[in-house]
mmCIF file of the N, C-alpha and C atoms, coordinates in Angstrom:
data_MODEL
# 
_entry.id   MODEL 
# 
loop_
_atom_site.group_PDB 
_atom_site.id 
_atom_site.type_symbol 
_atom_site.label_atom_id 
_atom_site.label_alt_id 
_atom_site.label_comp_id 
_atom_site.label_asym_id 
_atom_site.label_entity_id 
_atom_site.label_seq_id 
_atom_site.pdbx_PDB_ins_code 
_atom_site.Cartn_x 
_atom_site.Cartn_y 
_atom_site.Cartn_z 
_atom_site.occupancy 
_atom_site.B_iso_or_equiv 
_atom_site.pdbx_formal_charge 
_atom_site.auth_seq_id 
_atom_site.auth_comp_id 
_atom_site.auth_asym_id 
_atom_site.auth_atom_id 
_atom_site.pdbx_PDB_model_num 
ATOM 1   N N  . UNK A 1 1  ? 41.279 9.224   59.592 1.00 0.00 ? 1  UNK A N  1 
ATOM 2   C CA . UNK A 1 1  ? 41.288 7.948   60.262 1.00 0.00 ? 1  UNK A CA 1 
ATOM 3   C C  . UNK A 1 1  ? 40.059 7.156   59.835 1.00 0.00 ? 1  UNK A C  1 
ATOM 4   N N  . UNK A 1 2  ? 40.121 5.663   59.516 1.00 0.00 ? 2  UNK A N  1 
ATOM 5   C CA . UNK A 1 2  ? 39.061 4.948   58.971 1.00 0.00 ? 2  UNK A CA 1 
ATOM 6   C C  . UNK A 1 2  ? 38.509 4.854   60.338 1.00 0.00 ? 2  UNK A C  1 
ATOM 7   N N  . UNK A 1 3  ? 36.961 4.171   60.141 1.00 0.00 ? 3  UNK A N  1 
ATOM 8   C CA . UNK A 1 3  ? 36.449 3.527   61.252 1.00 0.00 ? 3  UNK A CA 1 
ATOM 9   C C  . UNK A 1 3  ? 36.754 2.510   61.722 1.00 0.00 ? 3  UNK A C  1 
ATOM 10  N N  . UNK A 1 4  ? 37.179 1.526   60.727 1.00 0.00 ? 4  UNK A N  1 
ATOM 11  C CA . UNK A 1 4  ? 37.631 0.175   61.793 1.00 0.00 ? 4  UNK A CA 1 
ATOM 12  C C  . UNK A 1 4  ? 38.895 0.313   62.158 1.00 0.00 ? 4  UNK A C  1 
ATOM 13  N N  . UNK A 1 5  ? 39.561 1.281   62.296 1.00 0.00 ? 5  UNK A N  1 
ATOM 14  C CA . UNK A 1 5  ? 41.383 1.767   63.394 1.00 0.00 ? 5  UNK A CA 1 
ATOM 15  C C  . UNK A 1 5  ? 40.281 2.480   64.475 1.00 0.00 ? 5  UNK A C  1 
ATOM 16  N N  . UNK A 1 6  ? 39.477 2.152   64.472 1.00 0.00 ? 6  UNK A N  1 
ATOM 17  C CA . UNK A 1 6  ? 38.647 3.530   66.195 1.00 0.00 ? 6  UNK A CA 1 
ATOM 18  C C  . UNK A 1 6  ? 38.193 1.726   66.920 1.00 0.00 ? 6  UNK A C  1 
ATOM 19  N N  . UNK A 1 7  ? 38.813 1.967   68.299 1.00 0.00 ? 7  UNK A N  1 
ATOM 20  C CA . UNK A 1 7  ? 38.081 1.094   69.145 1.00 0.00 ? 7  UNK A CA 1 
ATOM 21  C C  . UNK A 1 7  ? 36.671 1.631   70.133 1.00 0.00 ? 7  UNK A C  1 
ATOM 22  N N  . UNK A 1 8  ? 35.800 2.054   68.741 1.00 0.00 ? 8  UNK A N  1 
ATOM 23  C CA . UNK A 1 8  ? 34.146 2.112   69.453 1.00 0.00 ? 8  UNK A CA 1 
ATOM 24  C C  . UNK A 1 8  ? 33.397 1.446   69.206 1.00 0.00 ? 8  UNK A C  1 
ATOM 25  N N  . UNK A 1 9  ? 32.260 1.272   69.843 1.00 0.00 ? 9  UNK A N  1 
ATOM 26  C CA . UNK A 1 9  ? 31.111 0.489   69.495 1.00 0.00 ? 9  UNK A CA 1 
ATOM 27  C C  . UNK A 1 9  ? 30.768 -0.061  68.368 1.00 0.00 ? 9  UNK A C  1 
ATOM 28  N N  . UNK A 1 10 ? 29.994 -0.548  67.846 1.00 0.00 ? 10 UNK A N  1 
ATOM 29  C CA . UNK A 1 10 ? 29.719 -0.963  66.118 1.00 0.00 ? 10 UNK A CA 1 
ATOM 30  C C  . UNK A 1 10 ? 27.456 -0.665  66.509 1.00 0.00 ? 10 UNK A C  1 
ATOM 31  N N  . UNK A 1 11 ? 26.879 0.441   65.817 1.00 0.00 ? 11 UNK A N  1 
ATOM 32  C CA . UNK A 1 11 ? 25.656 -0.263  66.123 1.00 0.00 ? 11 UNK A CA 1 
ATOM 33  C C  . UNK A 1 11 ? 25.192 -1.119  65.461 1.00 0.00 ? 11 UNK A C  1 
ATOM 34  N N  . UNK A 1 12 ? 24.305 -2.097  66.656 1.00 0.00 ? 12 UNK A N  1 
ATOM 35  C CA . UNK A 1 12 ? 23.476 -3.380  65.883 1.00 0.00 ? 12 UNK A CA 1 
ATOM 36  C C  . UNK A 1 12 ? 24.227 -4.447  65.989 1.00 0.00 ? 12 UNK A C  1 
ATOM 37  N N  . UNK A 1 13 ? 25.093 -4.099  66.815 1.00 0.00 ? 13 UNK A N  1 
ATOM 38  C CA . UNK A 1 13 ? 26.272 -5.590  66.642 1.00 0.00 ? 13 UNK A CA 1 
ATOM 39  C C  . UNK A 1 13 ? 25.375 -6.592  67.592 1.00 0.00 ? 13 UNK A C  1 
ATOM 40  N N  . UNK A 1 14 ? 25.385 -8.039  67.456 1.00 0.00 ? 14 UNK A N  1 
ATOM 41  C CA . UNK A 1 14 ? 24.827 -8.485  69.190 1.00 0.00 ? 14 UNK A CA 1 
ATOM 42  C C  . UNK A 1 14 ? 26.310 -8.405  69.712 1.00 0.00 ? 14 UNK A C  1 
ATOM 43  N N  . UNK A 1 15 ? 25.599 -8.745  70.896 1.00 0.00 ? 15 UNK A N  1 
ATOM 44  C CA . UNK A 1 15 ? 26.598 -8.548  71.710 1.00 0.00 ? 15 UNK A CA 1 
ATOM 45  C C  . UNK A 1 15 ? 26.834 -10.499 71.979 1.00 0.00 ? 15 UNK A C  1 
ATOM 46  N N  . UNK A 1 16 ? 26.487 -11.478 71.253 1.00 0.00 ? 16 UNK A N  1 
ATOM 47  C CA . UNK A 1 16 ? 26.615 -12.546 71.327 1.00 0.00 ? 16 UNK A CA 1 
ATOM 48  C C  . UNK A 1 16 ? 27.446 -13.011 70.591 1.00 0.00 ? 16 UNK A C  1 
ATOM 49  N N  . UNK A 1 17 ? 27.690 -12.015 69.232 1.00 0.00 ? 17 UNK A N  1 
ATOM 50  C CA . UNK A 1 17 ? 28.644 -12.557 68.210 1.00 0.00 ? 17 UNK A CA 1 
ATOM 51  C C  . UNK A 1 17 ? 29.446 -11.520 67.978 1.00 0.00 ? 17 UNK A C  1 
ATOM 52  N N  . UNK A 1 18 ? 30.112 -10.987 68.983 1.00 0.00 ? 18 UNK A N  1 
ATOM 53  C CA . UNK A 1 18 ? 31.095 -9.947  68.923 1.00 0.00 ? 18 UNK A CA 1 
ATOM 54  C C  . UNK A 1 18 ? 32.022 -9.608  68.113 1.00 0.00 ? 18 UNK A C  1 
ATOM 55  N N  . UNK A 1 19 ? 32.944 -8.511  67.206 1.00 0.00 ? 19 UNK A N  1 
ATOM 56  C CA . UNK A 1 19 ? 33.764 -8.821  66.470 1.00 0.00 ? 19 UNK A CA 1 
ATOM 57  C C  . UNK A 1 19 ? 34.789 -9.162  67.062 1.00 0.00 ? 19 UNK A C  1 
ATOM 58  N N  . UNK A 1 20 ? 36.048 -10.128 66.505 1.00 0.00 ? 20 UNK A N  1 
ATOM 59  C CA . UNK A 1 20 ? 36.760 -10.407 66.828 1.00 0.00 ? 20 UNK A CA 1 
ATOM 60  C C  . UNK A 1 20 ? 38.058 -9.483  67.726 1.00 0.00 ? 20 UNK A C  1 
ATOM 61  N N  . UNK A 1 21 ? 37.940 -8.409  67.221 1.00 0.00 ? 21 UNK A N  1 
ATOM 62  C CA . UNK A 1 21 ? 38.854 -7.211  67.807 1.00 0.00 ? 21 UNK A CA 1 
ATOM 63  C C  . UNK A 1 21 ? 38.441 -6.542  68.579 1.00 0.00 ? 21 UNK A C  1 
ATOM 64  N N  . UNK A 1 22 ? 36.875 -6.732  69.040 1.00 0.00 ? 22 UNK A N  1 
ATOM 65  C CA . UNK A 1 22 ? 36.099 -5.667  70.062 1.00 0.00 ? 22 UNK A CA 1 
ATOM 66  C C  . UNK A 1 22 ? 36.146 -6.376  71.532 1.00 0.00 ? 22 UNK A C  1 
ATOM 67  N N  . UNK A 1 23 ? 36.265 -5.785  72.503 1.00 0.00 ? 23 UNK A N  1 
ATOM 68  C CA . UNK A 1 23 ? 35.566 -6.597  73.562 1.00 0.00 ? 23 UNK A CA 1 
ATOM 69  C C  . UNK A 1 23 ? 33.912 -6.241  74.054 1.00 0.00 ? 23 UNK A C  1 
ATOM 70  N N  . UNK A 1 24 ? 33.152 -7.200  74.597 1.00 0.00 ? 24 UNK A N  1 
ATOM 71  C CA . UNK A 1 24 ? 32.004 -6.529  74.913 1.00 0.00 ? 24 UNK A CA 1 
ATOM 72  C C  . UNK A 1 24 ? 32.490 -5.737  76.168 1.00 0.00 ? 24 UNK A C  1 
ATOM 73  N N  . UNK A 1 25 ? 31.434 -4.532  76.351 1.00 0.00 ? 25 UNK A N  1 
ATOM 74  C CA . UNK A 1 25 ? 31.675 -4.157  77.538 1.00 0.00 ? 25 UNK A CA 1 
ATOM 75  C C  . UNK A 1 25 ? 29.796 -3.602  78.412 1.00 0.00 ? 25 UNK A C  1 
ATOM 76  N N  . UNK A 1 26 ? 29.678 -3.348  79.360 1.00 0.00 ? 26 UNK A N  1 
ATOM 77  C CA . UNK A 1 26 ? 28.564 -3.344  80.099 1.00 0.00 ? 26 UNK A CA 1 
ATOM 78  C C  . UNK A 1 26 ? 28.181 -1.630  80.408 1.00 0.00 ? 26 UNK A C  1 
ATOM 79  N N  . UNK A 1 27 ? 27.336 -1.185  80.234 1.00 0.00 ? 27 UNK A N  1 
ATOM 80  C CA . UNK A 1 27 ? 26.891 -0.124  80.883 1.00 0.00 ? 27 UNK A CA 1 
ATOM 81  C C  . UNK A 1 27 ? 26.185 0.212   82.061 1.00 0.00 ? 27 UNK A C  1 
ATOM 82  N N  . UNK A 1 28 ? 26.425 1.131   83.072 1.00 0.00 ? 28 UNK A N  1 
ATOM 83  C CA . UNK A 1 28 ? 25.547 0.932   84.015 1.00 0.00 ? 28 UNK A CA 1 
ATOM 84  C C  . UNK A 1 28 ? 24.743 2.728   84.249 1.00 0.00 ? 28 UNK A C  1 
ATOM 85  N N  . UNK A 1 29 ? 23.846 2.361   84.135 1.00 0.00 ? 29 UNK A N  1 
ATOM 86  C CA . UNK A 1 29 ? 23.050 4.232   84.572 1.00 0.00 ? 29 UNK A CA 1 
ATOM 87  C C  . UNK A 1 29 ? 22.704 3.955   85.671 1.00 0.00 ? 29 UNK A C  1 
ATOM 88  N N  . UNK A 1 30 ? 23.044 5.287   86.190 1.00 0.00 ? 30 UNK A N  1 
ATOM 89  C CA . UNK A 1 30 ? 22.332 5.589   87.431 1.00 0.00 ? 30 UNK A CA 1 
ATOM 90  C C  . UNK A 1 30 ? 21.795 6.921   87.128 1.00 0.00 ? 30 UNK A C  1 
ATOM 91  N N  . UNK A 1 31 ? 20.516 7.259   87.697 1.00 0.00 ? 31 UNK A N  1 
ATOM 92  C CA . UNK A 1 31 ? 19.361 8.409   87.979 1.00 0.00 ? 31 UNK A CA 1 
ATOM 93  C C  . UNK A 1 31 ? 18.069 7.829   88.206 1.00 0.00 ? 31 UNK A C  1 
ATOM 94  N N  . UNK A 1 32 ? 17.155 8.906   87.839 1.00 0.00 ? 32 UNK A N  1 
ATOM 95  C CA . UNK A 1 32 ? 15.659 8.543   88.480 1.00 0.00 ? 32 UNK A CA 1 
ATOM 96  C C  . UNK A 1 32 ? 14.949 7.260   87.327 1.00 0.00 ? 32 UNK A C  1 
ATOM 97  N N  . UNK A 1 33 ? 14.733 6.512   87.957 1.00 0.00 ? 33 UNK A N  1 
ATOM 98  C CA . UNK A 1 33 ? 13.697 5.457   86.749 1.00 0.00 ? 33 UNK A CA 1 
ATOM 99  C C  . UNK A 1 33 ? 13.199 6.210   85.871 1.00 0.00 ? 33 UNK A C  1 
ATOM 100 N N  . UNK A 1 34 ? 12.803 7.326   85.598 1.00 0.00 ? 34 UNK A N  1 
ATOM 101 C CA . UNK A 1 34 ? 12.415 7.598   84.276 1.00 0.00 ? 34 UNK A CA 1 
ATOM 102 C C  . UNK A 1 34 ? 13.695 8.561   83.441 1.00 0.00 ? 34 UNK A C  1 
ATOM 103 N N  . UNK A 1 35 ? 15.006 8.650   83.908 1.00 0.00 ? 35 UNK A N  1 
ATOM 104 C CA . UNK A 1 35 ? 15.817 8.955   83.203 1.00 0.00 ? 35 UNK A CA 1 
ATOM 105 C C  . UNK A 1 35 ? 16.367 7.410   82.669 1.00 0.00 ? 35 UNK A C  1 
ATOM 106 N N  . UNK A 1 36 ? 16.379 6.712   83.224 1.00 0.00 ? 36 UNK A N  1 
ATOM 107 C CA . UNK A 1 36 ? 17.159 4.875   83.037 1.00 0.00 ? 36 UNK A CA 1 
ATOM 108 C C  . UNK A 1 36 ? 16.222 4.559   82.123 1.00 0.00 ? 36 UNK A C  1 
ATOM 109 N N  . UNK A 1 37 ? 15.336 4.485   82.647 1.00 0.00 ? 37 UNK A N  1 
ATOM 110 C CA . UNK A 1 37 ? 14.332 4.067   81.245 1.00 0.00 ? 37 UNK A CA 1 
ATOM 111 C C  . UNK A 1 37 ? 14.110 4.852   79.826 1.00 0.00 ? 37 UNK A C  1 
ATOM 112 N N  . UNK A 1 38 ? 14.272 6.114   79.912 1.00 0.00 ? 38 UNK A N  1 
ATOM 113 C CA . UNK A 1 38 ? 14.375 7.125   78.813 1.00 0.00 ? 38 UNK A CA 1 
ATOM 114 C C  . UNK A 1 38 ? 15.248 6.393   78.028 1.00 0.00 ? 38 UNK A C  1 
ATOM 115 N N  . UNK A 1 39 ? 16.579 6.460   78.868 1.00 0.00 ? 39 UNK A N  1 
ATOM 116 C CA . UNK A 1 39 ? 18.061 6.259   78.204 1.00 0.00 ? 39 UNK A CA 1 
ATOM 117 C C  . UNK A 1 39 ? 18.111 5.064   77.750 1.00 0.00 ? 39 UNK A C  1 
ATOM 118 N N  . UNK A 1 40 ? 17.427 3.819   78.874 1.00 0.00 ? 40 UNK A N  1 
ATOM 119 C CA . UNK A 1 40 ? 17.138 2.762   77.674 1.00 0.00 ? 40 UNK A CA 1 
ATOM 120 C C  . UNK A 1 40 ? 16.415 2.685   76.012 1.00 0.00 ? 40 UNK A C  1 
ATOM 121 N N  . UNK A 1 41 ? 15.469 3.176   76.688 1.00 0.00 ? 41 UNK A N  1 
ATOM 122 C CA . UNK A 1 41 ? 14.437 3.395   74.977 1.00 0.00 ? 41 UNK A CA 1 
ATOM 123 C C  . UNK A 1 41 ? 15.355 4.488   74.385 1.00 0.00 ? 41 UNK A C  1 
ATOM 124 N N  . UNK A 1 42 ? 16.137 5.182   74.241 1.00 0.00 ? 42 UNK A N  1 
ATOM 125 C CA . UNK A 1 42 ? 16.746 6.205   73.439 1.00 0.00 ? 42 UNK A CA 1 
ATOM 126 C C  . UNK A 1 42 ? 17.721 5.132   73.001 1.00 0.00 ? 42 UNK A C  1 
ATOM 127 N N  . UNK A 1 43 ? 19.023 4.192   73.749 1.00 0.00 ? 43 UNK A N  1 
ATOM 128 C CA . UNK A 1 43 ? 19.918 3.601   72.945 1.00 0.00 ? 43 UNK A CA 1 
ATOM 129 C C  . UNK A 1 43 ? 19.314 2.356   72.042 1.00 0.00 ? 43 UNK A C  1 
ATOM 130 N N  . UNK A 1 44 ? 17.647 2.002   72.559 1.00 0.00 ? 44 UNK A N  1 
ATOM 131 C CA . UNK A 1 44 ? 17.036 0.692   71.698 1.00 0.00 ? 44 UNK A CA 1 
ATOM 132 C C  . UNK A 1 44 ? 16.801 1.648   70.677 1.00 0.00 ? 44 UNK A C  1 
ATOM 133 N N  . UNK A 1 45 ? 16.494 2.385   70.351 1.00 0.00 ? 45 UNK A N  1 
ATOM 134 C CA . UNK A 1 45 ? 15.846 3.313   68.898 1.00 0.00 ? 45 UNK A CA 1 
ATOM 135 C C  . UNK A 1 45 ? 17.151 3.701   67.950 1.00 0.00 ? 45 UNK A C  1 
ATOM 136 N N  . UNK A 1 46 ? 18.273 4.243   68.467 1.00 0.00 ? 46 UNK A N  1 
ATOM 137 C CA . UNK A 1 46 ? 19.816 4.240   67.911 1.00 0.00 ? 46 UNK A CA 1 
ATOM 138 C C  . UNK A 1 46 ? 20.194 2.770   67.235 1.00 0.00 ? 46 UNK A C  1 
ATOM 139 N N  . UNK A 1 47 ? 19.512 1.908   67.859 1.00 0.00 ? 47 UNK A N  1 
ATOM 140 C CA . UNK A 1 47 ? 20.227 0.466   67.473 1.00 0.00 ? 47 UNK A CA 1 
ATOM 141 C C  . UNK A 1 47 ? 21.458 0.321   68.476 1.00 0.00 ? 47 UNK A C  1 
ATOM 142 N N  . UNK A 1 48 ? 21.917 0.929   69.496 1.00 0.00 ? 48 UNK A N  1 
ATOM 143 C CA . UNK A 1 48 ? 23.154 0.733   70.325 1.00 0.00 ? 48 UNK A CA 1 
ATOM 144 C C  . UNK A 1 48 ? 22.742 -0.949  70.901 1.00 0.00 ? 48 UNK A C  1 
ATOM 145 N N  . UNK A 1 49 ? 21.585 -0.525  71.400 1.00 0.00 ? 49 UNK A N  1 
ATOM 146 C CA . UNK A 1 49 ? 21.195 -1.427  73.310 1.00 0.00 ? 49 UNK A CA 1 
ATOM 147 C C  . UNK A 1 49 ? 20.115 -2.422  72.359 1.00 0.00 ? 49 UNK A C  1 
ATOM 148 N N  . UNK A 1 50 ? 19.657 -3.636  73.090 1.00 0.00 ? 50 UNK A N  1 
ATOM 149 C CA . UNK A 1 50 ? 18.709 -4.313  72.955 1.00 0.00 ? 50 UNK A CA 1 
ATOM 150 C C  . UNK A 1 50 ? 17.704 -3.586  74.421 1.00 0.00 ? 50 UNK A C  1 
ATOM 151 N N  . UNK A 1 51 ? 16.425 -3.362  74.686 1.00 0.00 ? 51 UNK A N  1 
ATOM 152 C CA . UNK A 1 51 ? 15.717 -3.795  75.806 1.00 0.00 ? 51 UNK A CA 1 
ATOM 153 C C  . UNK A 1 51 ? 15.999 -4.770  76.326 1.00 0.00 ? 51 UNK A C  1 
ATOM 154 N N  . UNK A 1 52 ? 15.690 -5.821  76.034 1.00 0.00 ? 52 UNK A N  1 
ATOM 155 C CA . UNK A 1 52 ? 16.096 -7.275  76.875 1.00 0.00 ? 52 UNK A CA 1 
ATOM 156 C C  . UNK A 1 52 ? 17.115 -7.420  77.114 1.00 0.00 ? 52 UNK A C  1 
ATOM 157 N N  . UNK A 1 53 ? 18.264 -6.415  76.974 1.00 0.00 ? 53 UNK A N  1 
ATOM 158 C CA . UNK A 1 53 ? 20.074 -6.546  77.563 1.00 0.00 ? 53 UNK A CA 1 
ATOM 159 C C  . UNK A 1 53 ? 19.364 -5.932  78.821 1.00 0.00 ? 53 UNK A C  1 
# 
């Protein structure tokens, strides 16, 4: 199976200029502030997340 037939993420995409076939969608964590914050700085270093999202 190629990658663009998979409806996942793209990293590095913004999320302002979406591809045409993707929808954006939102994440929400829940745990202790320093797991949320981990998990933030872990998906900004992947290229998934911006910080400022």
């Amino acid at each position: 199976m190629r990658g663009e037939d998979l409806d996942t993420p793209i990293l590095n995409q913004s999320p302002e200029n979406p591809s045409p076939k993707r929808e954006p969608i939102k994440h929400l964590l829940i745990g202790s502030p320093k797991a949320v914050t981990n998990t933030i700085h872990f998906l900004q270093v992947i290229g998934y997340a911006n910080i400022k999202d």
